[in-house]
Phi, psi and omega in degrees: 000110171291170212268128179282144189220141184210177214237110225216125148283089223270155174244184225045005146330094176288148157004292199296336239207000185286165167169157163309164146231122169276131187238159166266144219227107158286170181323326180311303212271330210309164174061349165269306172338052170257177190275135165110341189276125163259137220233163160253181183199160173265154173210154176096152170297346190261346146086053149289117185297134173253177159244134179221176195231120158281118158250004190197152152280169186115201118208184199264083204297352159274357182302148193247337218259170167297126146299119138256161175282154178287146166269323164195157179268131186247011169255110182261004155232163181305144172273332186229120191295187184284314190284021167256334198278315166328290169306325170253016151278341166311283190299344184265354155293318167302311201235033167055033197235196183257154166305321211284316177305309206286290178313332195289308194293012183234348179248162193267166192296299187323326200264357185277168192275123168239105194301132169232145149260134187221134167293167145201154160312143152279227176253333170289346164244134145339158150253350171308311205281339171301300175347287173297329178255359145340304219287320191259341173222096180315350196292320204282005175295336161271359146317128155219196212267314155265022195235079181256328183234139172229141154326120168325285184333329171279325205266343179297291156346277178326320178281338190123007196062030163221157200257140155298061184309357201249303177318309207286320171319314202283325193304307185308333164290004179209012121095056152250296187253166166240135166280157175214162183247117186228143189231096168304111169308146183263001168206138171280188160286168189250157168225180172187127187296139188256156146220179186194171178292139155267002182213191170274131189331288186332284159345295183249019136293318185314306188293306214283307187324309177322316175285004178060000173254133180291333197276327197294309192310280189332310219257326182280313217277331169308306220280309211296314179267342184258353194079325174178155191171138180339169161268334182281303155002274187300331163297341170284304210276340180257310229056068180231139190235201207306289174347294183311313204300294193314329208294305179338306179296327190312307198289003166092345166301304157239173179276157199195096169223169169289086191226149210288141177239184196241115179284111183247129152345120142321151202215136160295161183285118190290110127333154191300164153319132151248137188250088182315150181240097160320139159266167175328319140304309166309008184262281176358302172276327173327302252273327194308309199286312195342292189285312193285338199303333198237082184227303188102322187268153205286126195223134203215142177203133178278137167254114161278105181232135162281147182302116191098023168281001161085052178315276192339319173296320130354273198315311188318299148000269176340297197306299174326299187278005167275341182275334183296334213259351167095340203231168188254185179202143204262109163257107171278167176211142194292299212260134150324349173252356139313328201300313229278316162302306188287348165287333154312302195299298205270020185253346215256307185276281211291333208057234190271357180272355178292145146239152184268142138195127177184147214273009156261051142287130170279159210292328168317294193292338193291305155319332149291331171299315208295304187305344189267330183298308186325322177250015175074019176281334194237107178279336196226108200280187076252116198204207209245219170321279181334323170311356189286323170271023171323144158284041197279144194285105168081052185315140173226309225205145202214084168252140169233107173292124168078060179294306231266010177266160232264344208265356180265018160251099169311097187285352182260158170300168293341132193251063167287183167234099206315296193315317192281344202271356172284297193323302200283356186285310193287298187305327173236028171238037148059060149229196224215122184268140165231152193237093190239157183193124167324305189228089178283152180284125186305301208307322178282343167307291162330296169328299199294324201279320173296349178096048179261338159209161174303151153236131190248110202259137208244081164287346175227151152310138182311150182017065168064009208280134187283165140298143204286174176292169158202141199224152185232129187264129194230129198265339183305141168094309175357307187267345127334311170229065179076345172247116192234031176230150184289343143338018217322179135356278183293329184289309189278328176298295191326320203267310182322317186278345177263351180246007157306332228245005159085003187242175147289146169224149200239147135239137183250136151254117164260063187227068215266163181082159181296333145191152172328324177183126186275137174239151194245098151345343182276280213228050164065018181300132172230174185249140183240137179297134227274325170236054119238160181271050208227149167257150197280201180218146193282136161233140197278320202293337183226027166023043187245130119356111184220136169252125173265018149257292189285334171096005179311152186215136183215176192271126185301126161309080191310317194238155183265154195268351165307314178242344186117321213292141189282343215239067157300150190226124166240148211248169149088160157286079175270190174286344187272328170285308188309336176297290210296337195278329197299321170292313185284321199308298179219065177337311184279007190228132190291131174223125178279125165252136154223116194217216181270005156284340167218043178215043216256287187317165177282142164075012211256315167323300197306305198305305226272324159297307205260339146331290185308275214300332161278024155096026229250336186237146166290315235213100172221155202244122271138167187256220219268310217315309221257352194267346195201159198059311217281150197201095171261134168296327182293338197274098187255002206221129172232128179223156201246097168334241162315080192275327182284004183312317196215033143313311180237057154287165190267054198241101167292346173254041160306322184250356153317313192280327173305297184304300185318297160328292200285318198280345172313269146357289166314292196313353182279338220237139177076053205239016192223223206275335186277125200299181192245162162231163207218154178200118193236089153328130157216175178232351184230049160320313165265013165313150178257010160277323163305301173309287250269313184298310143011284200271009193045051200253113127331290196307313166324302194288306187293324207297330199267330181293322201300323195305330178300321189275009144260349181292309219264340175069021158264186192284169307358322217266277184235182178269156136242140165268107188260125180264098186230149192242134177263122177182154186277336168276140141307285185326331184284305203320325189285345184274318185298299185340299231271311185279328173311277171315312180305333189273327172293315191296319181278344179279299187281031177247000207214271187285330180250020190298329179246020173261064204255084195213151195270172231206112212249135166113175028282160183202107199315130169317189167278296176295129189259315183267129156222130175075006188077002166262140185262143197237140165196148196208155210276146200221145139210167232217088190210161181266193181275140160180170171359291208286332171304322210271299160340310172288318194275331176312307185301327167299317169311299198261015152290332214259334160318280204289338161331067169003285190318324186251048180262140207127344167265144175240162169206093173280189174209129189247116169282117154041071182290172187256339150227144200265000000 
């Protein structure tokens, strides 16, 4: 009988050492063994179990090394169909990472596997032989006669928080102790016991009459009408308690199984269906989209709508005539305080076939979300980057709402991009990508104008509702006559008249904590995170220091340590002193915050959205959060504190993202028949990124950017690749670069003669310290194809396999969102 073989992607893989590997599949096992099921394996000289993916049958006739066998299957169905196992050999050629990372990043947390490791006695030493040899390896005292296997992790403990390696070596050498591996779901399925009659109605009424109990007589005549129920169920509807049920089951009066249920989100309380009326335009671009959405072949188009043009109504459509079509469909969306509204509106319209994914989600619910996409109960996804890889049954459909926002670029390996993994999603189950956006991301401009997908433009707001005024408040001179709150003038008469007028107003900062930085006037002291190279930032409510890369928090400095001086100065705004000035500002009006200080907790967006939308607040003041999706009817006044906050980062896409915010933003104000007004702080009143958001002019604004990012030879206009090193010596990281380059330099003069491009750096990240690790990183400016990805893969896993860098991490980043 020939030997069955199969081709396995193992994890915890570096880079350098990622590759298949072929196991032989016992007998045992044939037909549980298929592509998508995770398996264990021994790997290694030490045949330490791993977790691994079957991605293929088969094996490789040039491997040279003894095949071993898988030890056991740990799926008793694939966790990943073919076109996922497909998608992630894909993002792992491309974006340079292990296969085992791409599959990780397509499953929910509940399904992965957490492995312990353990010492334990073997079955041949005694506890007389533990005793005696207690004496010469003192490790074994934590052993006893029912204590035989311990936890690394524990014995680490036990030990002093370091393991005794040479005691644990020798025992394992002489076969008093063994490591064993064990690998644990980190969430099961939830179940819930069901019953029903074990008999004929007649029958177990007849037994519960003998017995004289009214409660049993309840429990027969409910089970006689519902047929089956819960056990907790049936303890309500009788008051019968556990005792009674079981005593039933014993005598066979009922029946009694386990059966799996669902951890579902909490759901805001849903309004009815409405059966919406497109307006002429929003049927026009329908009408546009229709045929490609049902063409069968993979198909993309941008809808360019201003804000309040009434997209969502669009999508709906779409999503409607894609569930008549038999097939399901994905809506992303960037910020988790997006979610909460459009899941009423599509819980409202779609029902129960909606499912959630997002990472305030709990790992239960996350998971349960995933088994409902997953079997097809559930058509219509809506969640957040990650959502892209749903499992959805019979794809039709892909919209990513607010594409241009920076948060559909994943910073971790896999260092995807929500818009490409749709694409490549659309190709191959042949559906139809939307890409919709107020201020779409040049690089989707760009695409539609060379003609690569249609664009369909939504130019007026949904039922005739204009764009609001905006008027730019130029703050130079300000502090001068007096006005020393970040408040201007012009902002606070605008909020005085909107709320005489009985109305709301949203205001952004993008700045969470009480100011920016504290500094000592004397000799220039600013206090800095002890492991980055960032200063910290003042929070009023816990009166702390906090670095908002590491998340460190230390306590404020009454005096400063350099000189003494008592008389500290804090500089700068966050949202929490604009909460205190704002309160002193307008003492009798309710103010809501929202920013990552108080949307920490679960459900804390939603509440705070629903707050808001019951009149419960005058005011609500926020970060990137309050800028985009959200459509209150009260909200007539939006004002942008610091509109000049991120203008001039050390970016190229610094005036993208600006020009993105304010017209986002703006667009929040005025969103029914009463027009809005907008106020746009600035200190650069004649920048033309401000005027261009100012005017809500898109067209403008790209026709001048493309020019710049062709000047600068960045995307669209060419790709970039950042090659970055990591490491805790500054000097190694700069040293591995340094080698880096010399070696890319000597490929493309030699093997790579026609892949020739020049090579930027080493060049410090914007942050160099983080964590107390220094990052600096290779910059080149090439298109995609073959050969790049052949050049940088071999640098990668040479720099991987390398004596010379150890200690250095070193990745690769595609056209990243900051540098």
């Amino acid at each position: 009988m020939k030997q069955e073989v199969c081709r396995v992607a193992i994890s915890g893989a570096t880079y350098a050492f990622d590759k298949l590997y072929d196991y032989d599949i016992p007998p045992e096992l044939a037909g549980a063994v298929v592509p998508g099921v995770r398996v264990l394996i021994p790997f290694g000289r030490g045949d330490r179990t791993r977790e691994a993916i079957v991605v293929r049958m088969g094996c490789d006739p040039r491997a040279q090394y003894e095949r071993k066998c898988i030890l056991e299957v740990l799926d008793a169905e694939p966790v990943l169909d073919e076109h996922a196992l497909s998608l992630a050999a894909h993002l792992c050629s491309t974006l340079f990472c292990t296969f085992y990372d791409c599959a990780r990043a397509m499953l929910p947390a509940g399904l992965w596997f957490r492995k312990t490791e353990r010492y334990e006695l073997t079955k041949s030493t005694t506890e007389a032989m533990r005793q005696e040899l207690a004496a010469t390896y003192p490790v074994l005292q934590n052993f006893s006669k029912r204590k035989r296997a311990i936890a690394v992790k524990k014995l680490t403990e036990l030990c002093g928080g370091a393991l005794p390696e040479q005691q644990i070596h020798a025992l394992v050498q002489q076969h008093i102790l063994q490591q064993t591996s064990t690998f644990d779901r980190r969430m099961n399925d939830k179940t819930v016991t069901m019953h029903r009659l074990g008999m004929p109605y007649d029958d177990a009424m007849a037994m519960a009459e003998r017995g004289r109990s009214s409660v049993r007589m309840d429990i027969v005549s409910v089970l006689a009408q519902e047929g089956r129920m819960s056990r907790t169920d049936l303890k309500y509807m009788t008051g019968a308690s556990d005792s009674t049920i079981r005593a039933m089951v014993k005598n066979g009066m009922l029946a009694q199984w386990e059966e799996q249920t669902f951890r579902l989100p909490e759901q805001p309380e849903l309004s009815e269906r409405k059966e919406f009326v497109l307006s002429q335009a929003q049927q026009t671009v329908y009408n546009r989209m229709e045929p490609l959405l049902l063409s069968g072949h993979p198909e993309a188009a941008l809808l360019f709508g201003v804000t309040g043009s009434g997209k969502t109504q669009v999508y709906m459509r779409l999503i409607d005539r894609t569930l008549q079509a038999g097939k399901s469909a994905i809506v992303l969306v960037p910020e988790i305080g997006l979610t909460p509204q459009l899941i009423c509106k599509f819980m409202a319209q779609f029902g129960s076939c909606t499912a959630v994914l997002h990472s305030a989600l709990s790992v239960g619910e996350r998971y349960d979300s995933w088994k409902r996409i997953r079997s097809g109960e559930a058509r219509v996804i809506v969640g957040t980057r990650s959502a892209v890889f749903a499992p959805a049954q019979n794809l039709g459909l892909i919209i990513l709402d607010e594409e241009q926002d920076d948060a559909y670029k994943s910073e971790n390996s896999p260092r995807y991009h929500a818009r490409d993994v749709a694409k490549y999603r659309a190709m191959q189950e042949n559906a139809f990508v939307l890409l919709g956006s107020a201020t779409p991301a040049i690089e989707t401009f760009y695409g539609a104008e060379t003609g690569k997908y249609p664009v369909l433009h939504l130019r007026e707001r949904y039922s005739g509702a204009a764009l609001p005024r905006v008027t730019i408040a130029d703050m130079r001179g300000t502090i001068q006559q007096g006005y020393i709150s970040a408040i201007g003038p012009v902002l606070r008469q605008a909020m005085q008249r909107c709320f005489a007028e009985g109305h709301q107003c949203i205001l952004f900062l993008n700045r969470r904590g009480a100011a920016k930085q504290v500094t000592c006037p004397s000799c220039g002291w600013t206090p800095a995170c002890p492991s980055c190279s960032v200063s910290m930032t003042y929070h009023s409510v816990n009166h702390r220091l906090m670095c908002h890369y590491c998340g460190k928090s230390i306590p404020v400095r009454r005096t400063c340590p350099n000189c003494g001086s008592t008389h500290l100065k804090w500089e700068g705004t966050g949202t929490q002193r604009l909460e205190t000035e704002l309160q002193q500002m307008f003492p009798e009006r309710k103010i809501l915050r929202m920013d990552a200080d108080t949307t920490s907790t679960k459900g804390s967006h939603a509440k705070l959205l629903e707050a808001f939308a019951e009149d419960q607040a005058d005011i609500l003041l926020g970060t990137q959060m309050v800028t985009k999706g959200l459509d209150f009817d009260r909200v007539t006044l939006v004002g942008i504190v610091d509109a000049d906050q991120s203008l001039f980062a050390q970016d190229y896409r610094a005036r993208e993202r600006t020009f993105s915010l304010l017209t986002q933003v703006v667009g929040r104000a005025g969103r029914r028949q009463t027009q809005g007004q907008a106020i746009i702080q600035t200190y650069h009143p004649q920048d033309e990124v401000i005027l261009d958001a100012a005017r809500q002019d898109y067209e403008r604004f790209y026709e001048a950017e493309i020019e710049r990012r062709r000047m600068l030879q960045c995307p669209p206009i060419a790709q970039l690749v950042v090659l970055t090193a990591v490491g805790e010596r500054e000097r190694d990281v700069l040293a591995a670069l340094v080698a880096v380059k010399q070696r890319m330099e000597s490929l493309m003069a030699g093997a790579f003669s026609d892949f020739c491009y020049p090579i930027l750096g080493p060049a410090p990240a914007t942050v160099v310290r983080v964590q107390n690790r220094y990052r600096y990183h290779l910059t080149i400016r090439c298109p995609d194809n073959k050969r790049r990805r052949a050049l940088l893969d071999g640098i990668l896993r040479e720099a991987g396999a390398s004596r010379n860098f150890r200690g250095v991490t070193m990745y690769a980043d595609v056209n990243p969102m900051q540098i």
